[in-house]
C-alpha positions in Angstrom: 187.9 113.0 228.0 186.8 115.7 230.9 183.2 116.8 230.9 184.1 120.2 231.4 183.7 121.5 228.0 180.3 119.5 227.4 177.5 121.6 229.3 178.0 124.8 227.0 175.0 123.5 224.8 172.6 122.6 227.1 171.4 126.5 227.7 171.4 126.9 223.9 169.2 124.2 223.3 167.0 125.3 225.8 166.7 128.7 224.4 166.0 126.8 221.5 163.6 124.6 222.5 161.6 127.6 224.3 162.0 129.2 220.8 160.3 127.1 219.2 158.0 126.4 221.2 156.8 130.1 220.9 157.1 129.6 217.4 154.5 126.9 217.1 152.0 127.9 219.5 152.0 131.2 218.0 151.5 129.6 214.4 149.1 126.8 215.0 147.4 127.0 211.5 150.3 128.3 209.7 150.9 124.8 207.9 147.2 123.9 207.2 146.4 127.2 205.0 145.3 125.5 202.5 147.9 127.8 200.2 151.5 126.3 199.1 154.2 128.8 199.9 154.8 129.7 196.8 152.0 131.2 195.6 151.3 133.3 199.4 152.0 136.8 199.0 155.5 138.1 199.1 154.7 141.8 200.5 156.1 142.7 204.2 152.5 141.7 206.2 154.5 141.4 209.6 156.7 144.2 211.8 158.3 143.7 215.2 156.2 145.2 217.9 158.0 147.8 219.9 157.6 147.4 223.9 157.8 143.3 224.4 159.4 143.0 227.2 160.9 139.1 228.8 158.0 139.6 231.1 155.3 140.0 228.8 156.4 137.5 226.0 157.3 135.2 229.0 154.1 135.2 229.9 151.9 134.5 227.3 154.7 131.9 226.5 154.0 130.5 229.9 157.4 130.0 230.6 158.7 130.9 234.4 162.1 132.7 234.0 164.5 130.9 236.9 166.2 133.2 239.4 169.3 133.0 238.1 168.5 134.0 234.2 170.5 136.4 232.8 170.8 138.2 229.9 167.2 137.9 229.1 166.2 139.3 225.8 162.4 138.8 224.3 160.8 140.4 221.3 157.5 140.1 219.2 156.7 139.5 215.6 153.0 140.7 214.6 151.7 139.4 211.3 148.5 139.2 209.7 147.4 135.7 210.9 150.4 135.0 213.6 152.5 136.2 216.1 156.0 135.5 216.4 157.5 135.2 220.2 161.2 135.0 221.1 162.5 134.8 224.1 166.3 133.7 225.1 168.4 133.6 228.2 171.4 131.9 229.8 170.8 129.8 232.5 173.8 128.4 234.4 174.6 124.5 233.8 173.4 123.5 236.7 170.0 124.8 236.6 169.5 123.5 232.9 167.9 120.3 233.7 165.6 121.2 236.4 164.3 123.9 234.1 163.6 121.6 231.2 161.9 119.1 233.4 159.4 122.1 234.5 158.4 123.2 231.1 
């Protein structure tokens, strides 16, 4: 079996990873509201903020984009209590791991 075919994952699990990352700092309290899910309000309390740029959600992430990043994309989800971060980018193979080790 050739290990060509095998690295194609590793920059999608670390876009992942940083994911949710952002996802859980951003929503540290989310689970202890006290409120089941079920009975929280339905209505649209959150919109995507226009202007987030890789740098800024990078940032407050505190995540350090590598050189050789491409196709960066990053946006924002305001809500009432939380803020939603994304940010994803394709690092080649090679740089995967030492990226990981850094975060």
């Amino acid at each position: 079996m050739s290990g060509e075919g095998r690295g194609w994952w590793r920059p999608v699990l670390v876009c992942g990873l940083v994911l949710a990352g952002g996802l859980v700092s951003g929503c540290p309290g989310a689970a202890q509201s006290g409120v089941p899910a079920a009975e929280r309000s339905s209505g649209q309390l959150s919109q995507w903020v226009d202007g987030a740029t890789v740098e800024s959600v990078a940032k407050t992430l505190g995540v350090r984009l590598p050189e050789t990043a491409t196709e960066a994309k990053a946006a924002q989800l305001q809500g009432v209590q939380d803020d939603a971060l994304i940010l994803a980018f394709v690092l080649p193979t090679a740089d995967v791991d030492a990226f990981v080790d850094a975060l």
